[in-house]
C-alpha positions as CSV (number, residue, x, y, z in Angstrom):
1,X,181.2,34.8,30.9
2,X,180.7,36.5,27.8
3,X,183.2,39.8,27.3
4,X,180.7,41.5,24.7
5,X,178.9,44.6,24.6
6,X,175.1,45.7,23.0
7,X,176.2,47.4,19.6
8,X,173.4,49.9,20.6
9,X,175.0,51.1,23.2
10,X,178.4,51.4,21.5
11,X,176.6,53.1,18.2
12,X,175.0,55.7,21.1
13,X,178.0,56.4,23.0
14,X,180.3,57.5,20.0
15,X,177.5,59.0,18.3
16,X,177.3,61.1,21.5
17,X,181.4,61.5,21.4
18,X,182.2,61.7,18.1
19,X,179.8,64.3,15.9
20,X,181.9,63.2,12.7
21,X,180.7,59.6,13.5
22,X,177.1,60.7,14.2
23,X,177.0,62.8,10.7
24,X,178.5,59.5,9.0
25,X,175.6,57.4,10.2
26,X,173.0,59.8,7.9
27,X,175.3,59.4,4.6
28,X,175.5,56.9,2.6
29,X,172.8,54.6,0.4
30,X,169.0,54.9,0.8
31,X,168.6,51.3,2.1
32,X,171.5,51.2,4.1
33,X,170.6,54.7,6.1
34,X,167.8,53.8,6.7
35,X,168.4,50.2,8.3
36,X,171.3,52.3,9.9
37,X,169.1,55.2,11.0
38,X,166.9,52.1,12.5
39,X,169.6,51.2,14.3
40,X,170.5,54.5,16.1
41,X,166.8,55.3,16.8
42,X,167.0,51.7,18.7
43,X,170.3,53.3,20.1
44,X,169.0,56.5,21.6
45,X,165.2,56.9,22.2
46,X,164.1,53.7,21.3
47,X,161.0,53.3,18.9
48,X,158.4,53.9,21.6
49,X,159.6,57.4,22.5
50,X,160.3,58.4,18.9
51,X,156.7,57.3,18.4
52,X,156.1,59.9,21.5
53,X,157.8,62.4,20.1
54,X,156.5,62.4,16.7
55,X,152.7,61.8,17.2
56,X,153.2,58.4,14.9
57,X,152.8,54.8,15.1
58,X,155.6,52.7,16.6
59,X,154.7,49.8,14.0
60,X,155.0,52.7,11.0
61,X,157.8,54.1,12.0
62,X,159.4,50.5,11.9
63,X,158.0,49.9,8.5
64,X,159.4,53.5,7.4
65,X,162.9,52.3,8.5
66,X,163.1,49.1,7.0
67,X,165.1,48.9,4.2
68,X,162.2,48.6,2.0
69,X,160.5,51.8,3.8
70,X,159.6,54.8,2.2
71,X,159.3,57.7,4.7
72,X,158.3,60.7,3.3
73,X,160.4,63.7,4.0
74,X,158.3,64.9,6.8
75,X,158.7,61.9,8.2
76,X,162.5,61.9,7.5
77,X,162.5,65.7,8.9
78,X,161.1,64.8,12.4
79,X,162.6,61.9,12.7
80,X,166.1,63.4,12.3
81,X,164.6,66.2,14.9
82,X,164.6,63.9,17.5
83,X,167.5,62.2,16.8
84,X,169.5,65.2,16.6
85,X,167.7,66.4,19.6
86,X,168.8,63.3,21.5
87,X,172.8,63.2,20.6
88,X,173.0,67.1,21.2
89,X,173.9,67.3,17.1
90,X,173.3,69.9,14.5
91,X,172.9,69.0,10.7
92,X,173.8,71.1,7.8
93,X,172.7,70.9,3.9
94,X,174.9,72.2,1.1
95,X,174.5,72.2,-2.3
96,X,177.3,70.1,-4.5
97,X,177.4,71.4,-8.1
98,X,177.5,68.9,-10.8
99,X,180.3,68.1,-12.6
């Protein structure tokens, strides 16, 4: 009998606990957030009700989320929406001046 556990549901489940975590999972390299950001849509509402919930194609918003996607920021904003209407999280922007 196996001992192991869906990585979706562990990804969810601290995402849910841990809002440090869950703000970690949206930094880091365009390619990787977005095969990362694939992962936690998978984790939470699943592609079908993100598709619901932003009036888009399931099949596109895979695409978009590949790591050769480009979503466009509208797509990026109501994406994020839903995510951060799902895991009960808030996201802030600041601007970093250069050195």
């Amino acid at each position: 009998m196996a001992l192991t556990r869906s990585y979706k549901h562990t990804i969810a489940e601290r995402a849910q606990r841990d809002p440090e975590f869950a703000q970690a999972l949206f930094d880091g390299e365009p390619e990787i957030s977005r095969v990362i950001l694939r992962d936690l849509v998978n984790a939470t509402v699943g592609f079908e009700g993100l598709a619901k919930e932003t009036a888009k194609p399931s099949k596109s918003l895979h695409r978009m989320l590949s790591a050769s996607g480009n979503p466009s920021m509208d797509n990026l904003a109501a994406i994020f929406a839903v995510i951060r209407k799902a895991l009960g999280v808030n996201m802030q922007v600041h601007g970093v001046p250069t050195a």
